[in-house]
N, C-alpha and C positions, 0 to 999 in steps of 0.2 A: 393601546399603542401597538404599532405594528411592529417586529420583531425586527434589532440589526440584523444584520445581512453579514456573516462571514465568508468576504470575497476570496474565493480560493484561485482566482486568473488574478487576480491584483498580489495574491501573496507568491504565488508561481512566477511571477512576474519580477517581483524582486529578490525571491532567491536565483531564478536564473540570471541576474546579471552578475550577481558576488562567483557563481557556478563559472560564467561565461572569461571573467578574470583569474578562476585559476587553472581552466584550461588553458588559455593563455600561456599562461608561467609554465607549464607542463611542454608547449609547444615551443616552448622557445629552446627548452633541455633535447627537446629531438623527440618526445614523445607523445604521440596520439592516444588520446584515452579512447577503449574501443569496445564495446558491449557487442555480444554474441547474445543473440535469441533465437533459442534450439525450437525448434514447433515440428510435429508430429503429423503429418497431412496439412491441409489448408481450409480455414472455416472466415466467413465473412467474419464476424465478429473478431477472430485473432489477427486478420489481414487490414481491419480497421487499427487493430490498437498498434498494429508495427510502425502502420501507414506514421501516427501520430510521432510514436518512438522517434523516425528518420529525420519527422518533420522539426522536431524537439532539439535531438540530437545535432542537425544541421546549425539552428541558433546558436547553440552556446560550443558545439566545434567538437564534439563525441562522433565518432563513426559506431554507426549500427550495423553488423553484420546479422542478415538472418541464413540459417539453414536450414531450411524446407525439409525433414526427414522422410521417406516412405510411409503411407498409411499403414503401411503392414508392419513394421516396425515394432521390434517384441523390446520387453524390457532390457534385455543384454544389449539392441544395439543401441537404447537411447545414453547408457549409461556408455557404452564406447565412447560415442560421441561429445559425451561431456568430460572425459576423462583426457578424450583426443584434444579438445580444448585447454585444458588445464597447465598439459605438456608446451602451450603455444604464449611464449613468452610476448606476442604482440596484441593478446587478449588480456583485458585485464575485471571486465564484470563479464560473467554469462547468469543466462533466465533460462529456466524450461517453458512456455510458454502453456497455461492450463486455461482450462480443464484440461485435460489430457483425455482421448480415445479412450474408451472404456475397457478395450484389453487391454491397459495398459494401468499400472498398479504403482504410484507413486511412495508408496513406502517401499518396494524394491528399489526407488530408482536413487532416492534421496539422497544418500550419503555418498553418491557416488560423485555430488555435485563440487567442484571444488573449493575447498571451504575457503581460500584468500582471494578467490571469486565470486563467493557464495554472493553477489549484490543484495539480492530479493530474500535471503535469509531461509533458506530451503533446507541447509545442510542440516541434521538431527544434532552438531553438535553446534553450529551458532544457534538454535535454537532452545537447547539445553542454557546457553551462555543468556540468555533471554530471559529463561525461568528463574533462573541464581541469580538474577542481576549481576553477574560478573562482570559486564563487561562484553554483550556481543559485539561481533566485531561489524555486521550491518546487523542492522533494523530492518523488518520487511517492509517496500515501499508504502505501502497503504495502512497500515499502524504507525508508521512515521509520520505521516499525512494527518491522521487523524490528531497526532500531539501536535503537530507546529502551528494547526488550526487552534487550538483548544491554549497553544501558547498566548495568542493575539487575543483571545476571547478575556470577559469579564470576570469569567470564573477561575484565573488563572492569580497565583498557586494554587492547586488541587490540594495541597495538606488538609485533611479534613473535610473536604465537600465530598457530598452523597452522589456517588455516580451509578446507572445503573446501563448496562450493554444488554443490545438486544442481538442475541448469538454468539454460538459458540465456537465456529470452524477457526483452524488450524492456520487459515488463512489469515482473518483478521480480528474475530470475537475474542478468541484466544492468548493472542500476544499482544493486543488491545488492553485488556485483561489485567495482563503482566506489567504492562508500561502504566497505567495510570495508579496500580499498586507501587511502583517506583517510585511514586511522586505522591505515597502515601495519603492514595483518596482512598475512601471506603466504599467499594465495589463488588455491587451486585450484579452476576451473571448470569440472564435468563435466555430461555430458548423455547420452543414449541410445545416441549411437556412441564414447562413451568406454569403449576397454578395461579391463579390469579397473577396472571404478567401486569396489568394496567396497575394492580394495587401498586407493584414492583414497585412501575415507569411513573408512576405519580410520586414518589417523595425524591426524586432524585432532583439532585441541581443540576446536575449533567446526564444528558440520554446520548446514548451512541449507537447508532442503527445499522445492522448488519445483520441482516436475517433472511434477503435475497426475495422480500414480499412485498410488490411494489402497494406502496401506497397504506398500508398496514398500520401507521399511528398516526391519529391525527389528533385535532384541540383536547379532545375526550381524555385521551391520556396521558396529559400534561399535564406540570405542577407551572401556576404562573410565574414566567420571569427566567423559566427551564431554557439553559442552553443547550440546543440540539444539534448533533452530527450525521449526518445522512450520509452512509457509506451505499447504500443500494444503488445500481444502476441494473434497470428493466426494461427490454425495448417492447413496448407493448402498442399495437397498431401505428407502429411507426415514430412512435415517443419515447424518448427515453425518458422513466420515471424511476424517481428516488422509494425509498420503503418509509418516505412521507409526504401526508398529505399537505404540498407546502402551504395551499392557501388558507388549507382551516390550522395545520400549529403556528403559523406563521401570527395569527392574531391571540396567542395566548404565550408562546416561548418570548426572552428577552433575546437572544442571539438564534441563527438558524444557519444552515449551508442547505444552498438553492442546488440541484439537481436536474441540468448540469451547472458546472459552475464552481463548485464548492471542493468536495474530496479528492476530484478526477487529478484535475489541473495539476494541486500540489503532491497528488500519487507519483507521476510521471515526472515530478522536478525531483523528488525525493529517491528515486530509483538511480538518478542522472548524479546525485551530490554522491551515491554509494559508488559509481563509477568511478566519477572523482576522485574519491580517496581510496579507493584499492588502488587506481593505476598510481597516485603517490605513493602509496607504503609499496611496492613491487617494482616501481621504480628505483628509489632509495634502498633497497635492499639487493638491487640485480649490481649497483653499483661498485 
Protein backbone atom coordinates (compact mmCIF):
# COMPACT_ATOMS: atom_id res chain seq x y z
CA UNK A 1 0.00 0.00 0.00
CA UNK A 2 1.08 3.25 -0.66
CA UNK A 3 2.02 5.42 2.06
CA UNK A 4 -0.51 8.39 3.71
CA UNK A 5 0.47 11.49 2.67
CA UNK A 6 1.15 14.25 5.71
CA UNK A 7 -0.26 17.37 4.02
CA UNK A 8 1.80 20.04 5.41
CA UNK A 9 -0.22 23.07 3.05
CA UNK A 10 -3.52 21.51 4.31
CA UNK A 11 -2.19 21.78 8.01
CA UNK A 12 -0.63 25.28 7.36
CA UNK A 13 -3.76 26.11 6.05
CA UNK A 14 -5.70 25.64 9.11
CA UNK A 15 -3.36 26.83 11.62
CA UNK A 16 -3.23 30.11 9.61
CA UNK A 17 -6.78 30.85 9.85
CA UNK A 18 -6.96 30.20 14.03
CA UNK A 19 -3.23 32.71 13.49
CA UNK A 20 -5.22 34.98 10.99
CA UNK A 21 -8.19 35.65 14.09
CA UNK A 22 -6.00 36.38 16.61
CA UNK A 23 -4.30 39.00 14.73
CA UNK A 24 -7.22 40.27 14.34
CA UNK A 25 -8.06 40.63 18.11
CA UNK A 26 -4.42 42.25 18.35
CA UNK A 27 -5.51 44.90 15.66
CA UNK A 28 -8.47 45.70 16.99
CA UNK A 29 -6.30 46.85 20.58
CA UNK A 30 -4.10 49.16 18.17
CA UNK A 31 -1.45 46.66 17.73
CA UNK A 32 0.33 45.24 14.63
CA UNK A 33 2.24 42.11 15.26
CA UNK A 34 5.57 42.75 13.26
CA UNK A 35 8.60 40.40 12.62
CA UNK A 36 12.02 41.79 11.72
CA UNK A 37 14.31 39.63 9.60
CA UNK A 38 17.97 40.75 10.10
CA UNK A 39 20.03 39.14 6.84
CA UNK A 40 23.59 39.75 6.36
CA UNK A 41 24.26 40.53 2.48
CA UNK A 42 21.73 39.11 0.03
CA UNK A 43 21.77 35.42 -1.44
CA UNK A 44 18.80 34.07 -3.82
CA UNK A 45 17.94 31.29 -1.59
CA UNK A 46 17.45 34.02 1.76
CA UNK A 47 15.61 36.48 -0.83
CA UNK A 48 13.28 33.52 -1.75
CA UNK A 49 12.41 32.57 1.85
CA UNK A 50 11.57 36.42 2.75
CA UNK A 51 9.75 36.63 -0.51
CA UNK A 52 7.53 33.73 1.22
CA UNK A 53 7.71 35.38 4.86
CA UNK A 54 5.87 38.74 3.21
CA UNK A 55 3.83 36.78 1.18
CA UNK A 56 2.59 34.59 4.41
CA UNK A 57 2.65 37.50 6.63
CA UNK A 58 0.27 39.47 4.30
CA UNK A 59 -2.60 36.62 4.70
CA UNK A 60 -2.85 36.32 8.12
CA UNK A 61 -1.92 40.49 8.85
CA UNK A 62 1.94 40.18 10.36
CA UNK A 63 4.16 42.88 8.84
CA UNK A 64 7.60 41.63 7.79
CA UNK A 65 10.32 44.04 8.14
CA UNK A 66 13.64 42.99 6.47
CA UNK A 67 16.93 44.70 7.08
CA UNK A 68 19.52 44.09 4.48
CA UNK A 69 22.85 44.42 6.66
CA UNK A 70 26.43 45.23 4.78
CA UNK A 71 28.20 42.08 3.57
CA UNK A 72 31.04 43.37 5.41
CA UNK A 73 29.39 43.36 8.50
CA UNK A 74 31.44 41.84 11.61
CA UNK A 75 30.02 40.32 14.45
CA UNK A 76 29.63 43.69 16.79
CA UNK A 77 27.59 45.10 14.21
CA UNK A 78 24.96 42.26 13.64
CA UNK A 79 24.53 42.09 17.33
CA UNK A 80 24.05 46.17 17.33
CA UNK A 81 21.43 45.67 15.23
CA UNK A 82 19.54 43.06 16.95
CA UNK A 83 19.94 44.68 20.20
CA UNK A 84 18.73 48.04 18.30
CA UNK A 85 15.64 45.97 17.72
CA UNK A 86 15.02 44.92 20.98
CA UNK A 87 14.92 48.65 22.31
CA UNK A 88 11.95 49.08 19.43
CA UNK A 89 8.74 48.58 21.20
CA UNK A 90 6.79 48.21 17.64
CA UNK A 91 8.83 44.86 17.06
CA UNK A 92 7.75 42.21 18.52
CA UNK A 93 9.44 38.65 16.82
CA UNK A 94 13.11 39.19 15.13
CA UNK A 95 15.16 36.26 12.98
CA UNK A 96 18.87 36.42 11.99
CA UNK A 97 18.41 35.09 8.74
CA UNK A 98 21.14 31.79 8.20
CA UNK A 99 23.46 30.50 7.13
CA UNK A 100 25.18 33.51 7.99
CA UNK A 101 28.49 34.59 5.83
CA UNK A 102 31.26 32.69 6.85
CA UNK A 103 33.09 35.54 8.74
CA UNK A 104 30.69 35.75 10.62
CA UNK A 105 30.36 33.38 13.89
CA UNK A 106 26.98 32.64 15.39
CA UNK A 107 27.91 31.74 18.79
CA UNK A 108 29.29 35.34 19.11
CA UNK A 109 26.22 36.68 18.03
CA UNK A 110 23.45 34.52 19.79
CA UNK A 111 22.79 35.73 23.07
CA UNK A 112 22.69 39.02 21.96
CA UNK A 113 19.31 37.99 20.29
CA UNK A 114 16.53 39.34 22.31
CA UNK A 115 15.30 36.67 24.30
CA UNK A 116 11.04 38.01 24.58
CA UNK A 117 11.79 38.27 20.74
CA UNK A 118 13.72 35.33 20.51
CA UNK A 119 10.63 33.84 17.74
CA UNK A 120 13.03 31.13 16.07
CA UNK A 121 14.54 30.21 19.50
CA UNK A 122 18.24 31.40 18.88
CA UNK A 123 18.90 32.87 22.32
CA UNK A 124 21.41 30.15 24.39
CA UNK A 125 19.04 30.68 27.06
CA UNK A 126 15.46 29.78 25.51
CA UNK A 127 17.52 27.19 24.19
CA UNK A 128 18.85 26.04 27.66
CA UNK A 129 14.72 26.34 28.55
CA UNK A 130 14.45 23.65 25.67
CA UNK A 131 16.93 21.20 27.03
CA UNK A 132 15.26 21.29 30.89
CA UNK A 133 11.94 21.19 29.46
CA UNK A 134 11.19 24.29 31.52
CA UNK A 135 9.19 25.74 29.60
CA UNK A 136 10.76 27.64 26.57
CA UNK A 137 9.26 30.41 25.73
CA UNK A 138 9.36 29.79 21.65
CA UNK A 139 10.03 26.54 20.03
CA UNK A 140 12.25 26.93 16.92
CA UNK A 141 10.11 27.13 13.78
CA UNK A 142 11.09 23.89 12.22
CA UNK A 143 11.20 21.39 15.36
CA UNK A 144 7.83 22.97 16.05
CA UNK A 145 6.92 21.87 12.57
CA UNK A 146 8.18 18.71 12.82
CA UNK A 147 5.78 17.99 16.21
CA UNK A 148 2.44 19.41 14.94
CA UNK A 149 2.98 17.15 11.82
CA UNK A 150 3.78 13.98 13.87
CA UNK A 151 0.60 15.48 16.08
CA UNK A 152 -1.82 14.65 13.06
CA UNK A 153 0.06 11.45 12.27
CA UNK A 154 -0.86 7.64 13.52
CA UNK A 155 1.89 7.34 15.66
CA UNK A 156 0.69 9.97 17.91
CA UNK A 157 1.23 9.82 21.46
CA UNK A 158 4.80 9.12 21.20
CA UNK A 159 5.06 7.57 24.93
CA UNK A 160 6.85 4.80 24.05
CA UNK A 161 7.38 4.61 20.31
CA UNK A 162 10.88 3.99 18.90
CA UNK A 163 11.94 7.12 16.99
CA UNK A 164 15.03 7.45 15.33
CA UNK A 165 16.51 11.24 13.78
CA UNK A 166 18.83 11.45 11.16
CA UNK A 167 21.16 14.69 12.51
CA UNK A 168 22.33 16.39 14.84
CA UNK A 169 22.59 20.24 14.13
CA UNK A 170 21.57 22.81 16.61
CA UNK A 171 19.19 23.73 14.12
CA UNK A 172 16.80 21.09 14.10
CA UNK A 173 18.30 17.37 14.91
CA UNK A 174 19.06 18.60 18.16
CA UNK A 175 16.00 20.29 19.60
CA UNK A 176 14.05 17.74 17.48
CA UNK A 177 15.72 15.52 19.84
CA UNK A 178 14.67 17.32 22.95
CA UNK A 179 10.88 17.62 21.95
CA UNK A 180 10.17 14.13 21.10
CA UNK A 181 12.13 13.15 24.46
CA UNK A 182 9.23 15.51 26.00
CA UNK A 183 6.78 13.38 24.90
CA UNK A 184 8.72 10.60 26.16
CA UNK A 185 9.42 8.56 22.97
CA UNK A 186 12.57 6.62 23.01
CA UNK A 187 15.13 8.42 20.81
CA UNK A 188 17.81 7.57 18.77
CA UNK A 189 20.23 10.31 17.45
CA UNK A 190 22.34 9.42 14.52
CA UNK A 191 24.47 11.42 12.11
CA UNK A 192 27.41 10.77 9.66
CA UNK A 193 29.84 8.89 11.90
CA UNK A 194 27.06 6.83 13.25
CA UNK A 195 27.78 3.07 12.52
CA UNK A 196 25.44 1.22 10.96
CA UNK A 197 22.83 4.21 10.49
CA UNK A 198 20.23 1.87 8.29
CA UNK A 199 20.33 -0.91 11.38
CA UNK A 200 19.51 2.51 13.60
CA UNK A 201 16.64 3.68 10.81
CA UNK A 202 15.21 0.21 10.54
CA UNK A 203 13.52 -0.45 13.94
CA UNK A 204 12.30 2.92 14.45
CA UNK A 205 8.38 3.72 14.24
CA UNK A 206 9.33 7.09 13.60
CA UNK A 207 12.21 8.42 11.29
CA UNK A 208 12.83 12.27 11.14
CA UNK A 209 15.28 13.51 8.47
CA UNK A 210 17.59 16.16 8.87
CA UNK A 211 20.86 15.53 7.52
CA UNK A 212 20.95 18.09 4.52
CA UNK A 213 21.61 14.72 1.92
CA UNK A 214 19.19 14.96 -0.69
CA UNK A 215 17.61 11.83 -1.25
CA UNK A 216 19.82 9.67 1.24
CA UNK A 217 16.94 7.14 2.63
CA UNK A 218 14.90 5.27 0.67
CA UNK A 219 12.55 1.73 1.04
CA UNK A 220 15.95 -0.10 2.02
CA UNK A 221 15.99 1.71 5.30
CA UNK A 222 12.67 1.40 6.50
CA UNK A 223 10.80 -0.59 9.02
CA UNK A 224 7.17 -1.41 7.20
CA UNK A 225 4.43 0.80 8.29
CA UNK A 226 7.44 3.63 9.52
CA UNK A 227 6.25 7.13 9.63
CA UNK A 228 8.47 9.34 8.07
CA UNK A 229 9.53 13.30 8.43
CA UNK A 230 11.51 14.87 5.65
CA UNK A 231 12.99 17.93 7.03
CA UNK A 232 15.57 18.17 3.92
CA UNK A 233 15.13 20.80 1.31
CA UNK A 234 17.93 20.55 -1.69
CA UNK A 235 17.87 22.35 -4.81
CA UNK A 236 19.60 20.12 -7.07
CA UNK A 237 19.37 20.83 -11.02
CA UNK A 238 16.63 22.93 -10.30
CA UNK A 239 14.44 20.54 -8.02
CA UNK A 240 13.88 20.99 -4.83
CA UNK A 241 14.55 17.53 -3.09
CA UNK A 242 13.86 16.17 0.29
CA UNK A 243 16.72 13.83 2.11
CA UNK A 244 14.18 11.14 0.80
CA UNK A 245 13.67 9.16 -1.80
CA UNK A 246 9.90 9.76 -1.80
CA UNK A 247 8.90 7.30 -4.44
CA UNK A 248 10.69 4.27 -3.29
CA UNK A 249 9.79 4.87 0.99
CA UNK A 250 6.67 6.04 -0.01
CA UNK A 251 5.74 2.14 -1.01
CA UNK A 252 6.99 0.80 2.25
CA UNK A 253 6.45 3.67 5.20
CA UNK A 254 2.52 3.99 6.51
CA UNK A 255 2.60 7.95 6.78
CA UNK A 256 5.30 10.27 4.66
CA UNK A 257 5.87 14.30 4.08
CA UNK A 258 6.22 14.89 0.36
CA UNK A 259 9.10 17.58 -0.31
CA UNK A 260 7.79 20.19 -1.01
CA UNK A 261 4.79 20.10 0.59
CA UNK A 262 5.19 18.72 3.99
CA UNK A 263 7.72 20.50 6.73
CA UNK A 264 8.16 23.84 4.69
CA UNK A 265 4.57 25.13 4.72
CA UNK A 266 3.93 24.31 8.52
CA UNK A 267 7.82 25.70 9.32
CA UNK A 268 6.66 29.24 8.22
CA UNK A 269 3.05 28.98 10.02
CA UNK A 270 4.88 27.98 13.13
CA UNK A 271 7.41 30.90 12.96
CA UNK A 272 4.10 33.18 12.35
CA UNK A 273 2.03 31.62 15.74
CA UNK A 274 5.62 32.58 17.68
CA UNK A 275 5.02 36.19 16.35
CA UNK A 276 1.76 35.92 17.63
CA UNK A 277 2.23 35.35 20.88
CA UNK A 278 5.19 37.48 21.84
CA UNK A 279 3.38 40.62 20.29
CA UNK A 280 0.60 39.25 23.03
CA UNK A 281 2.65 38.68 26.07
CA UNK A 282 4.57 42.35 25.16
CA UNK A 283 1.56 43.83 24.48
CA UNK A 284 -0.20 42.93 27.80
CA UNK A 285 2.85 43.71 29.67
CA UNK A 286 3.62 47.36 28.05
CA UNK A 287 0.12 48.03 29.33
Amino acid sequence: MAARILDGRALASELRDGLARRVAALRERGVTPTLVVVMVGEDDSSLAYVRGMRSLGAKIGIDVVVDVLSLATDDAGVRAALQRYEADPSVHGIILQQPLPRHLHVRSIADSMPELKDVDGMNPINQGRLAFATGARFIPATPAAVMLLLERSDMWPLAGRDVTVIGRSNVVGLPVSLLLMAQNATVTVTHKETNGIRDHVRRAEVVVVAAGAPQLVDASWLRDGATVIDVGTTVVDGRLLGDVDFESAATVAGEITPVPGGVGPVTNVALMRNVVSAAEELSLSSR
